[in-house]
C-alpha positions as a Python dict, from the first residue, in 0.01 Angstrom:
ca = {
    (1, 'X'): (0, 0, 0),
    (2, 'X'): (193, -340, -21),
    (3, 'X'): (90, -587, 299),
    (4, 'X'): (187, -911, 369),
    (5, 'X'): (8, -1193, 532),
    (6, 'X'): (253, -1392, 767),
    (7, 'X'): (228, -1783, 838),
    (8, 'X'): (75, -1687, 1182),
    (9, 'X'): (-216, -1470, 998),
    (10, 'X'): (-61, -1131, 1109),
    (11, 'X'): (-112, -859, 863),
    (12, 'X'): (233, -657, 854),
    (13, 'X'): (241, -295, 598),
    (14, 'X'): (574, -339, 364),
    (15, 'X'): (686, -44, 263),
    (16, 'X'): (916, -29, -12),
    (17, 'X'): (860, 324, -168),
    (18, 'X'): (700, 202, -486),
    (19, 'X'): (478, 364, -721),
    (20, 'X'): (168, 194, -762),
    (21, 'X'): (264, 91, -1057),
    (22, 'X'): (590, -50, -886),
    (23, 'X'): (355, -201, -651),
    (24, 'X'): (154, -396, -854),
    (25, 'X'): (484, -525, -1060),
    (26, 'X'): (605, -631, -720),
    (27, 'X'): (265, -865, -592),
    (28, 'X'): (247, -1030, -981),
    (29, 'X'): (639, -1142, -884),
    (30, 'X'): (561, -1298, -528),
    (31, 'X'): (218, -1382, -585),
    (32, 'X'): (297, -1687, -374),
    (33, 'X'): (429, -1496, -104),
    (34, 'X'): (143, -1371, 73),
    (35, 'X'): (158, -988, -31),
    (36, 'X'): (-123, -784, -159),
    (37, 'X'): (-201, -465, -240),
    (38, 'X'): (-503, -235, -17),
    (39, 'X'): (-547, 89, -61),
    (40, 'X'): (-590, 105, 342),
    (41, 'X'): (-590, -73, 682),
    (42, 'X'): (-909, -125, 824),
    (43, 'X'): (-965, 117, 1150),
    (44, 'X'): (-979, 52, 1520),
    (45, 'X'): (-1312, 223, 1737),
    (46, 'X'): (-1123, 82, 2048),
    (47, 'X'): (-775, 182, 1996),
    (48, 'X'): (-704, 412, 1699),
    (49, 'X'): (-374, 430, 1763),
    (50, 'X'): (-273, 113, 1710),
    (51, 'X'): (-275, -55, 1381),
    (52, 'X'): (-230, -456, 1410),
    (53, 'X'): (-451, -657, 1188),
    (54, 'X'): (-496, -979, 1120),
    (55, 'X'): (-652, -1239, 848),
    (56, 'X'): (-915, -1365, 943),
    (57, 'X'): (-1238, -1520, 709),
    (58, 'X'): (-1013, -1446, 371),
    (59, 'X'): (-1016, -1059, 488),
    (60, 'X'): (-825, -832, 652),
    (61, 'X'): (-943, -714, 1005),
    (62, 'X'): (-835, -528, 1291),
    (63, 'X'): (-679, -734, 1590),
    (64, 'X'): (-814, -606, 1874),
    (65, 'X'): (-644, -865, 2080),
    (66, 'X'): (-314, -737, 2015),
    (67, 'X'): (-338, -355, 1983),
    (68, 'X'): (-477, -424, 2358),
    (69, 'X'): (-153, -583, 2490),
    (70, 'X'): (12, -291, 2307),
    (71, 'X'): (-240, -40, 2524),
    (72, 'X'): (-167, -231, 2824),
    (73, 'X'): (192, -255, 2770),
    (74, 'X'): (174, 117, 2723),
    (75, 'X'): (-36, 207, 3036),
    (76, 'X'): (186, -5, 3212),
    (77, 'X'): (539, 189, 3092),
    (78, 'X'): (351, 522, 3213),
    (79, 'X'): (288, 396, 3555),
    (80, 'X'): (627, 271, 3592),
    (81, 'X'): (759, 595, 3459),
    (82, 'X'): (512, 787, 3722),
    (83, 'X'): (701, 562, 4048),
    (84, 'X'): (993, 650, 3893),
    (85, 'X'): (1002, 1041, 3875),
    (86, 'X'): (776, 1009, 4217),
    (87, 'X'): (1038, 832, 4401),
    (88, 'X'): (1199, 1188, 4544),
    (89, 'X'): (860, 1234, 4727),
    (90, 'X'): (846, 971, 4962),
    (91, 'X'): (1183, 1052, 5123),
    (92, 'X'): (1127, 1116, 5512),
    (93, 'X'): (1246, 1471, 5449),
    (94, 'X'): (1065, 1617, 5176),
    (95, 'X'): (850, 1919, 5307),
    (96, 'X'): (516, 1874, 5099),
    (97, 'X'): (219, 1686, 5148),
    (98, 'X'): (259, 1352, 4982),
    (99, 'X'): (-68, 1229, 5065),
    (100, 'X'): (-219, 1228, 4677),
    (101, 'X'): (130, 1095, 4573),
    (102, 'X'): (57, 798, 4802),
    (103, 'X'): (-235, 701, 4660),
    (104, 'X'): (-117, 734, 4301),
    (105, 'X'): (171, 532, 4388),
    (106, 'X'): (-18, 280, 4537),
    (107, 'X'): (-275, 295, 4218),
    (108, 'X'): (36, 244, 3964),
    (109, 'X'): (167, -50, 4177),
    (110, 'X'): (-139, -228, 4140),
    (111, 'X'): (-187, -174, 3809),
    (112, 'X'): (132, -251, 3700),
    (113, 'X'): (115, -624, 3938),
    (114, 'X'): (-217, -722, 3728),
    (115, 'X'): (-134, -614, 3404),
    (116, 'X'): (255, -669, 3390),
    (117, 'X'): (370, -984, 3100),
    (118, 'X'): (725, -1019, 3139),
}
């Protein structure tokens, strides 16, 4: 796997479809240009599904920092998505108990307000 280390120490995966033989041809040709060659990513406990890494003490490592934002960012799109296909409920009309839908609401408002980065 080709990576490349950018000027602000982000690890990014480049993938060109080589071989590794390719792969190897390609680093000796941009040596200077901050790519290597892993044979894997390091792994996240917190948030496996996020892959951002960093370089960090002449190694690669996982950036926990930023594969939070992304979880935020994430929880944040699924509340807003929640008020969204919720908004039917809280019409004066509607027959059902909205009670539980109230409080959910009210939870995804406030979650969104302290976690939102626009």
């Amino acid at each position: 796997m080709i990576v490349r280390r950018l000027d602000n120490n982000k690890i990014v995966v480049v993938e060109l479809g080589y071989d590794s033989t390719q792969e190897q041809e390609f680093i000796e040709l941009n040596e200077a240009s901050g790519f290597m060659c892993i044979d894997s990513l390091p792994y996240s406990n917190a948030h496996p599904e996020y892959n951002n890494c960093k370089w960090e003490n002449n190694q690669i490592v996982v950036d926990d920092v930023e594969n939070e934002k992304q979880y935020i960012a994430k929880q944040v799109q699924e509340y807003k998505d929640y008020l969204t296909v919720t908004d039917f409920k809280m019409t004066a009309d509607y027959d059902q108990d909205t009670t539980d839908v109230k409080i959910l609401r009210q939870q995804a408002r406030d979650f969104i307000r302290l976690n939102q980065v626009d």
